[in-house]
LOLUM-751715 format. One record per residue (C-alpha): x, y, z; residue in one letter. Coordinates in pm, 1 decimal. Layout:
// residues N
{pt {X,Y,Z},'a'}
...
//
This chain:
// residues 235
{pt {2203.4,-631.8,978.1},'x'}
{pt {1843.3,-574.4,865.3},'x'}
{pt {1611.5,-825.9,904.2},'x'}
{pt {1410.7,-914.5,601.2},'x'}
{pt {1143.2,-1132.1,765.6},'x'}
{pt {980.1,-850.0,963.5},'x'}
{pt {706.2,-664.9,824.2},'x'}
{pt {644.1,-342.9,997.1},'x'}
{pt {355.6,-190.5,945.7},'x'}
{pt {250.0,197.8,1101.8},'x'}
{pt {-92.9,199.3,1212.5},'x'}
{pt {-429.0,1.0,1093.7},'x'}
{pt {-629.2,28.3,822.5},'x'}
{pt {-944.3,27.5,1040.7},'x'}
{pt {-818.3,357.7,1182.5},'x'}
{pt {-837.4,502.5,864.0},'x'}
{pt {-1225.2,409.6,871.3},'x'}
{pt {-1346.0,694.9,1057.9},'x'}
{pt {-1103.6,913.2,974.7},'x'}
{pt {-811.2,886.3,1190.1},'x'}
{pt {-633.2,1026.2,954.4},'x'}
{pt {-362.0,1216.3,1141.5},'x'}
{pt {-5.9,1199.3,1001.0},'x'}
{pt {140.1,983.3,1331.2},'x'}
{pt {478.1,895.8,1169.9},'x'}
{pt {781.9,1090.4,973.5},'x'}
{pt {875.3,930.4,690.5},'x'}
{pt {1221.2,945.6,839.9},'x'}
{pt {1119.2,702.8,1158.6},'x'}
{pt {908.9,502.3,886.3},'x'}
{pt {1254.7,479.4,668.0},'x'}
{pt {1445.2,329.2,1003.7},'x'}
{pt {1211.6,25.5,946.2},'x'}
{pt {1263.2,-40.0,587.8},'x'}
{pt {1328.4,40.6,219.0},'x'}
{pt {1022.3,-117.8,24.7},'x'}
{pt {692.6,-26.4,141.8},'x'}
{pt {378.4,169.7,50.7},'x'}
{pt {136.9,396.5,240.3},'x'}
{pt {-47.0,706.2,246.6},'x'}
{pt {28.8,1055.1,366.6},'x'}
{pt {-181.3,1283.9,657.2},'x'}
{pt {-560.4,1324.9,528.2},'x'}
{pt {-500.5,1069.0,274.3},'x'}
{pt {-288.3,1266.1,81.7},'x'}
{pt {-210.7,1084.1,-200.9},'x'}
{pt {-30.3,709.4,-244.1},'x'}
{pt {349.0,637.1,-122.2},'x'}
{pt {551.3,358.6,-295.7},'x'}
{pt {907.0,313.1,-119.0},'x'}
{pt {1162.3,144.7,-323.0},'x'}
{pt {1522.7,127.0,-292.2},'x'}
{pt {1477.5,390.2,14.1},'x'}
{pt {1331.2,612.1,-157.0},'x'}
{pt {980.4,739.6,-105.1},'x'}
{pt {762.6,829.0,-445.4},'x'}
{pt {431.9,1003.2,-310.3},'x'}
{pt {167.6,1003.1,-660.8},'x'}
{pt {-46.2,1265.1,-593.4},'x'}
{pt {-414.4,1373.7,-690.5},'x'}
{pt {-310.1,1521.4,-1013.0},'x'}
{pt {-75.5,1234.6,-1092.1},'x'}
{pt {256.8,1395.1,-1026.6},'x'}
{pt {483.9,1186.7,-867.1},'x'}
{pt {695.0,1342.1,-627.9},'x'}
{pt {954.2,1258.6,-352.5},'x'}
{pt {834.5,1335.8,-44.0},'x'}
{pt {1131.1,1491.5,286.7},'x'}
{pt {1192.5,1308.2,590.5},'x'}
{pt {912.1,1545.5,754.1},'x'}
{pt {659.0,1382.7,532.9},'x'}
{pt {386.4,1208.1,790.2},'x'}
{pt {184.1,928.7,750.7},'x'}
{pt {-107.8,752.3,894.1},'x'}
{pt {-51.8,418.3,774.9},'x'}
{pt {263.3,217.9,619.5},'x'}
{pt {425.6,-148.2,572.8},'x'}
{pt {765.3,-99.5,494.8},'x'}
{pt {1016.5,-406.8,532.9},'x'}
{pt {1376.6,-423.9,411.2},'x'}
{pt {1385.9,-578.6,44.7},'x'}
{pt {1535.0,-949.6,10.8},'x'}
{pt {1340.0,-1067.9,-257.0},'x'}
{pt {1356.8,-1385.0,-445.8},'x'}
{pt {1253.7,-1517.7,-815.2},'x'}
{pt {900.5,-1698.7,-756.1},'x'}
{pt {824.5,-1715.4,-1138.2},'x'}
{pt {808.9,-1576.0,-1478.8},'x'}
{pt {466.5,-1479.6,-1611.1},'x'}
{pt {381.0,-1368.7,-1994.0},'x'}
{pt {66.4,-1143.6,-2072.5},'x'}
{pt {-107.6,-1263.6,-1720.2},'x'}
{pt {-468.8,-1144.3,-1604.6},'x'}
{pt {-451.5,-989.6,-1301.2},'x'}
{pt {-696.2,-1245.6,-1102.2},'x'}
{pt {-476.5,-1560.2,-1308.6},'x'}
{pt {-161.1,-1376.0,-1099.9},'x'}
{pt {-324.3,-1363.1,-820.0},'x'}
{pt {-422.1,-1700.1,-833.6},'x'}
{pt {-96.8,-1823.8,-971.5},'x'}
{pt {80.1,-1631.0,-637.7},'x'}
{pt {-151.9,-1848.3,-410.3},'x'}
{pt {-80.6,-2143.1,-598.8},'x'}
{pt {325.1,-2098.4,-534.1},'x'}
{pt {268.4,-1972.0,-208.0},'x'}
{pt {77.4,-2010.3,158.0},'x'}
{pt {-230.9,-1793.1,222.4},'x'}
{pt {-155.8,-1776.7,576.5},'x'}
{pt {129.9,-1559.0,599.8},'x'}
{pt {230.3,-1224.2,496.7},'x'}
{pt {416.1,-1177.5,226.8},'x'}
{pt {508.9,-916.1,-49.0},'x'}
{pt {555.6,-945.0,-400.0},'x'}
{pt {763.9,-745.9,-653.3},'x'}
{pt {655.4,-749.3,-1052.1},'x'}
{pt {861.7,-502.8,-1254.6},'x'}
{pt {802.9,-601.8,-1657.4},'x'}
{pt {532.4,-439.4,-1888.7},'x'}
{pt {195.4,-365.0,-1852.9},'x'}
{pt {-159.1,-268.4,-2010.6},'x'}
{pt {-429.3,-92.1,-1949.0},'x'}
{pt {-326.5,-6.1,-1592.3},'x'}
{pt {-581.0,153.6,-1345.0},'x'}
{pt {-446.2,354.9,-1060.3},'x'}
{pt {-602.4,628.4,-827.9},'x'}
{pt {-479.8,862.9,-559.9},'x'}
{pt {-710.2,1097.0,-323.7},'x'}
{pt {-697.1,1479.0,-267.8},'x'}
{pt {-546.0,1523.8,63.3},'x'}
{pt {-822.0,1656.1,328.0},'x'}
{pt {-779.6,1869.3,629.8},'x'}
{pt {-953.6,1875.0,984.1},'x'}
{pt {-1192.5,1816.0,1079.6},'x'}
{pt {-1205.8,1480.4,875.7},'x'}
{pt {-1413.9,1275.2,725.0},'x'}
{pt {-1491.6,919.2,709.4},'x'}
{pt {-1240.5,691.1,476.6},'x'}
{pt {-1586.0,645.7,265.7},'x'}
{pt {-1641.8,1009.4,246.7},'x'}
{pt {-1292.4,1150.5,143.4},'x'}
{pt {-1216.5,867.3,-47.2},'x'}
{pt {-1466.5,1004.5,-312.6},'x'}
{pt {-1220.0,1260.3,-401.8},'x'}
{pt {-1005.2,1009.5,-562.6},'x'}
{pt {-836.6,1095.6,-890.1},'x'}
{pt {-800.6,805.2,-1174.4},'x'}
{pt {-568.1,735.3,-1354.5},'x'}
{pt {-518.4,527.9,-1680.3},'x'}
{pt {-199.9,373.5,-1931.6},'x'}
{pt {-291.0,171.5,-2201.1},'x'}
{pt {94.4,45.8,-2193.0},'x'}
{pt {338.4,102.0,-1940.7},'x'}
{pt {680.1,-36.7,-1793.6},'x'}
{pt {646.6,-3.8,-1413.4},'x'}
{pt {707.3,-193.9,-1115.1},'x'}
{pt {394.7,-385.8,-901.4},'x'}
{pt {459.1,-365.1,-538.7},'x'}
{pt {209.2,-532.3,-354.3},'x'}
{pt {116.8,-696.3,10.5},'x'}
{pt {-36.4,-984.5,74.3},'x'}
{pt {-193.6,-994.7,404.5},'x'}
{pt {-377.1,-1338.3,589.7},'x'}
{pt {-764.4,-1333.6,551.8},'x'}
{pt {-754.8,-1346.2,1021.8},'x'}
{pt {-554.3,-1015.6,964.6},'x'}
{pt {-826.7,-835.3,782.8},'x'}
{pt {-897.3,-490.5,946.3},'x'}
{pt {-571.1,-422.3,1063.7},'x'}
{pt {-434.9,-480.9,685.2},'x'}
{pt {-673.6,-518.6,400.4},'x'}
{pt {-712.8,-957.0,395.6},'x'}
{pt {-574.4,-1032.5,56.2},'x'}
{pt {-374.9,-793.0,-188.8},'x'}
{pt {-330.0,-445.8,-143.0},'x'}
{pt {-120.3,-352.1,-500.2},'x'}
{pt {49.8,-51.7,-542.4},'x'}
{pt {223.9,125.9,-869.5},'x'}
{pt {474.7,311.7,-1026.5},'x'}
{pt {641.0,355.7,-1341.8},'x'}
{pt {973.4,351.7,-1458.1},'x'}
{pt {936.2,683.6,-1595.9},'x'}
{pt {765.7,814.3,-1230.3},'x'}
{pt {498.9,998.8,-1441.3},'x'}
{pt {276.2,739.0,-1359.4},'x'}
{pt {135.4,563.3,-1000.5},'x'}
{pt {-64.4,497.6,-730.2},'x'}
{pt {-301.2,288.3,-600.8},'x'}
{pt {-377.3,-7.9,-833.8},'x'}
{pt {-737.1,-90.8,-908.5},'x'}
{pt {-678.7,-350.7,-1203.6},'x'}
{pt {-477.9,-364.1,-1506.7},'x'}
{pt {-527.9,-609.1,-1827.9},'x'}
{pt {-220.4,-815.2,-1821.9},'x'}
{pt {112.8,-845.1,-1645.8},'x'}
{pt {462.0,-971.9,-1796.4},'x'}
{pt {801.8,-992.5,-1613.0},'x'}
{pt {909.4,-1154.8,-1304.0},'x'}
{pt {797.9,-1233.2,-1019.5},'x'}
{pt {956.8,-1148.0,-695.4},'x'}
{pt {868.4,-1310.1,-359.1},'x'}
{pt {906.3,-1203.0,-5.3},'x'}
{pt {757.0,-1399.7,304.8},'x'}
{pt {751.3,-1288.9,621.1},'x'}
{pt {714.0,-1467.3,944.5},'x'}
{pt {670.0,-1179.3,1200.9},'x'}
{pt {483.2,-876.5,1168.9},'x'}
{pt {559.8,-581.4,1357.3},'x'}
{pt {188.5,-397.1,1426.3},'x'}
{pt {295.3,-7.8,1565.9},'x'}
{pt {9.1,229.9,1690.9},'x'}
{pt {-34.9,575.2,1703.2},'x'}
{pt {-17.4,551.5,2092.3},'x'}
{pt {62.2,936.9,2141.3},'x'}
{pt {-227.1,1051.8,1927.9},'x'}
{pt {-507.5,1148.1,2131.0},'x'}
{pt {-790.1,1088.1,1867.7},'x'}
{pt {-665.3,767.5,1785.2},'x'}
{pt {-680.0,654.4,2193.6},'x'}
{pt {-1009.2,837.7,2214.2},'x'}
{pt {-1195.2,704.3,1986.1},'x'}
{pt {-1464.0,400.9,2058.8},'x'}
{pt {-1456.7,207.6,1739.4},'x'}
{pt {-1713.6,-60.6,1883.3},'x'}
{pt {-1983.1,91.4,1626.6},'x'}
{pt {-1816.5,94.1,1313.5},'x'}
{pt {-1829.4,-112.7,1030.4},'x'}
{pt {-1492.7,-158.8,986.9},'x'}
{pt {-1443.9,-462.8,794.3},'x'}
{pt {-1727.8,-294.2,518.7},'x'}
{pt {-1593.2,57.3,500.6},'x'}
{pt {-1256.0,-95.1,445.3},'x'}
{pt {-1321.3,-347.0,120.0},'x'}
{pt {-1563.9,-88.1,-33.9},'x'}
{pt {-1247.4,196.1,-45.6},'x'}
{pt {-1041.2,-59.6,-108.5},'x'}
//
């Protein structure tokens, strides 16, 4: 039986930094490990929400595809869904959810949350997938597409990872998006307000897995990179 209180994430998003940005994972492994997740593909091609097993990849034009089991990532969290009603929220800012998710919650594990309801004026982006030899998250990262819906139906899928994790996940939210019609996705930057419900998932264990057979990864000397900084401005 799956166990719902693991997270499992695929990499770190410090790798990403310099840009490790090999695909080190199939998204059939990646789907052994869970059915709800998000990452993104090799070269940061575009932004992966996984729900109900099945992988949606938004791209950088904004289609929303699904992506084979040969699909390879550099970084994931995937976890098997057991999600449970937290609360009920009506035409919610997105810092007031935030805040409100804190307030229900501890700040010192890792949990995930799951808001399907209506939306407005959702922000989303999704970057043009690069090719070796690659750049810097910073650098490729400026080839991000945005995308905008003054009203949409969708589903919020988000992480919440412990401020003494940051680097390896980004310390706080990391929100991810997808309609109901999947014509719309990706990376969430902000939206006006939220209504729906709620779902919570905690987690007591994560499960961190690296890249061990990639050479570039092993090689590389991160001792003089500002990982922490590079990460929260992309993010």
């Amino acid at each position: 039986m799956p166990k719902s209180n693991i997270l499992y994430q695929h990499g770190t998003l410090a790798l990403l930094v310099p840009g490790l940005l090999d695909g080190t994972i199939t998204m059939k492994e990646l789907l052994t490990h869970g059915d709800t997740g998000i990452g993104t593909g090799e070269g940061l091609d575009g932004e992966l929400i996984i729900l109900d097993g099945k992988p949606y990849q938004v791209d950088s034009t904004g289609e929303v595809n699904i992506v084979n089991d040969r699909f390879t990532l550099p970084f994931a969290n995937i976890h098997f869904g057991d999600y449970q009603q937290l609360v009920n929220v009506d035409k919610i800012s997105q810092k007031d959810l935030e805040d409100k998710i804190l307030s229900l919650t501890s700040a010192n594990t890792f949990f995930s949350i799951e808001l399907h309801g209506h939306f407005t004026n959702v922000r989303t982006r999704a970057v043009r997938k690069s090719h070796k030899p690659y750049k810097t998250l910073a650098k490729t990262a400026e080839k991000q597409s945005i995308f905008e819906k003054a009203d949409v139906t969708g589903t919020l899928l988000s992480y919440y990872s412990p401020e003494i994790f940051d680097g390896a996940a980004v310390g706080g939210f990391h929100h991810h998006f997808i309609s109901d019609e999947h014509d719309f996705g990706g990376h969430l930057l902000s939206f006006g307000t939220a209504s729906g419900d709620v779902k919570l998932q905690q987690f007591d264990t994560l499960e961190q897995h690296l890249p061990v057979k990639n050479h570039s990864y092993m090689d590389f000397d991160f001792s003089g990179e500002d990982i922490l900084g590079d990460i929260h401005k992309a993010e």
